[in-house]
C-alpha positions in Angstrom: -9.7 -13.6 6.0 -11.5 -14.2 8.7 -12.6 -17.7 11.6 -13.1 -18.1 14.5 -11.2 -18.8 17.3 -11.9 -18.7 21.2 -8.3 -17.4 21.4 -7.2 -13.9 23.1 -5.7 -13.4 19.6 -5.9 -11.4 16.6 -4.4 -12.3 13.2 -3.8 -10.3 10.1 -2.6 -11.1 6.8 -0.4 -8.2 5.2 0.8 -7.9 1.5 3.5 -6.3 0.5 3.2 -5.6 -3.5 7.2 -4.4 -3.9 8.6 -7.5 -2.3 5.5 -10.2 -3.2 5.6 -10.9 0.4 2.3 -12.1 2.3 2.8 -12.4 6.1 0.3 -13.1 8.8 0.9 -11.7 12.3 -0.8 -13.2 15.3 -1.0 -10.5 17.6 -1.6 -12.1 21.3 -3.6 -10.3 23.8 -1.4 -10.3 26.7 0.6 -7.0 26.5 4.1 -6.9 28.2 4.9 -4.3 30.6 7.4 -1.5 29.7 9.9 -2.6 32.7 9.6 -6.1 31.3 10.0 -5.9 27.4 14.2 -6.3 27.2 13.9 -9.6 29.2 10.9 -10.6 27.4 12.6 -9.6 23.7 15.8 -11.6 24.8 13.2 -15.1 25.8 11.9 -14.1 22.2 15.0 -14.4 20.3 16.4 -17.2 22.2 12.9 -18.9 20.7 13.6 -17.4 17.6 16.8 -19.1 17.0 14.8 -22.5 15.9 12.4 -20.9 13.9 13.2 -20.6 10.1 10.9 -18.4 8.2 8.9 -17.5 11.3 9.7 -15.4 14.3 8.4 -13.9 17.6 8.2 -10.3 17.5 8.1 -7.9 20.1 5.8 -4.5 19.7 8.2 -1.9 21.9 5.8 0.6 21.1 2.5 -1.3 22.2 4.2 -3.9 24.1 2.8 -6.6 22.5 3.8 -10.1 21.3 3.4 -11.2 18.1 4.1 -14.4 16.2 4.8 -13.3 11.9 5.1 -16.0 9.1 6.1 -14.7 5.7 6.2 -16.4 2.4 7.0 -15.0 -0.8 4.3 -15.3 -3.8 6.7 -14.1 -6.2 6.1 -16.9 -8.2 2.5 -18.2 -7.3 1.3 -15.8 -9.9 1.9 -19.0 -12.2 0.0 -21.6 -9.6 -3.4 -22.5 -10.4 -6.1 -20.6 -7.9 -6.8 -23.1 -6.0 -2.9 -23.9 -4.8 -2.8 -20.3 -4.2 -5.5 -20.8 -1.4 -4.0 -23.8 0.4 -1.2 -22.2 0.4 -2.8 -19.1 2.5 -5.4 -22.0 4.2 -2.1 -23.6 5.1 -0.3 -20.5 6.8 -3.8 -19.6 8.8 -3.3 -23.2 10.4 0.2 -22.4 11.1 -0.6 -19.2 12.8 -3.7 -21.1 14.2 -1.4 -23.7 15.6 0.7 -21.0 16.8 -2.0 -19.2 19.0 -3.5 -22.4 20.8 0.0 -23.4 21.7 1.5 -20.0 23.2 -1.2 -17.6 23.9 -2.0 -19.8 27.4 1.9 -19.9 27.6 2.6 -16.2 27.7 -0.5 -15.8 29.9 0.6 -18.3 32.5 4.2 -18.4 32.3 4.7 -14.9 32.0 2.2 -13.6 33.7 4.8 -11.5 36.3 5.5 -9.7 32.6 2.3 -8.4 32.0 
């Protein structure tokens, strides 16, 4: 799926056929330096704690944060097609939502972790 957005952002939707799980990951562009990443992971999961089927992850190996929502379609097989697309239209504005409001954030508040 693909839009466009002035963001420094990427996003992916992944499926996972086992588990009927489709997740989107917004990856940001700001990339966390190695000396950084434990306080950065620990600011992560302190945000994390109010989230409910959505979390902050942090990339170790790339040092890079991303934001993942996951739904399970394990029974949207029986929706009609077009409830099956708002339901992805409505977690691309999520994820959409997501990148305007923290990819300026990580830039300018935690620009000393870059």
């Amino acid at each position: 799926v693909q839009f466009d957005s002035t963001l420094p952002c990427s996003f992916l939707f992944t499926w996972d056929k086992d588990e009927e799980l489709l997740s989107l990951d917004v990856l940001f562009a700001s990339k966390i330096s190695v000396s950084r990443q434990v306080a950065m992971s620990l600011i992560l999961s302190r945000l994390n704690y109010t989230l409910a089927k959505r979390r902050f992850v942090l990339d170790f190996d790339g040092g890079y944060v991303l934001y993942r929502q996951s739904a399970s379609l394990a029974n949207s097989l029986y929706l009609p097609h077009a409830q099956r697309l708002t339901f992805i239209a409505n977690m691309e504005k999520q994820g959409l939502k997501m990148a305007e409001l923290y990819a300026s954030r990580l830039e300018d508040e935690f620009s000393d972790y870059m």
